[in-house]
N, C-alpha and C positions, 0 to 999 in steps of 0.2 A: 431481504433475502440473502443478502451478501454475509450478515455475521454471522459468525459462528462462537457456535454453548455447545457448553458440555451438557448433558439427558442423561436423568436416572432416571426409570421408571419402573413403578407397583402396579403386578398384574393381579388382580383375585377375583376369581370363580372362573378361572380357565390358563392358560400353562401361554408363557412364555418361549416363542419357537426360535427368533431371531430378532436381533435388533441392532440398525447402524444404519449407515448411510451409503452413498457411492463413491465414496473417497479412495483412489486406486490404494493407500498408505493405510490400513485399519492395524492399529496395535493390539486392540482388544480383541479382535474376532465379531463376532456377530452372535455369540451363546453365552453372554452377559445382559447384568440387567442396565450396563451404561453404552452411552455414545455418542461422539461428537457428530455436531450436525456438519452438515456439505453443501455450500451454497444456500446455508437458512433450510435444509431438509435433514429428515431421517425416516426410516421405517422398520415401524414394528410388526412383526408377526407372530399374532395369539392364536391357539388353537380353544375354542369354548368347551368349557364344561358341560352338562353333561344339560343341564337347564336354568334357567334364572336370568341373573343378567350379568355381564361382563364389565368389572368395572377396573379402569387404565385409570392411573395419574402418572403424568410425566413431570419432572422437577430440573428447571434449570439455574442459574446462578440467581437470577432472583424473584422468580414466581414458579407457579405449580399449577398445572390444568391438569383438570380430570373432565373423560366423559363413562359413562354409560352406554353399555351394547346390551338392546334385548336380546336371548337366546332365543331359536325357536326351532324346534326339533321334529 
């Protein structure tokens, strides 16, 4: 929980609303698609499409997760 990565993250089939962490110090903002994490955290906020599913991959120095969000409307 204590390191800190850098996060890219691919939103598609729904919009990218904010993303970063709670680090008083944010260079970048929070309306990019990167961000250093804070105490091993960050957070993303997606708004979904319209229906289907929501798929997130985050990418940091040296692996890459992705999940799946059902939409349901």
């Amino acid at each position: 929980p204590m390191e800190k990565h850098h996060l890219k993250i691919k939103v598609s089939n729904g919009t990218l609303m904010g993303f970063g962490s709670a680090c008083p110090y944010n260079k970048r903002g929070y309306h990019t698609d990167e961000a250093d994490t804070y105490y091993g955290e960050a957070l993303a906020i997606v708004k979904a499409g319209k229906s289907g599913t929501i798929q997130i991959a985050v990418q940091d120095e040296n692996r890459e997760y992705s999940v799946d969000i059902p939409v349901q409307q």
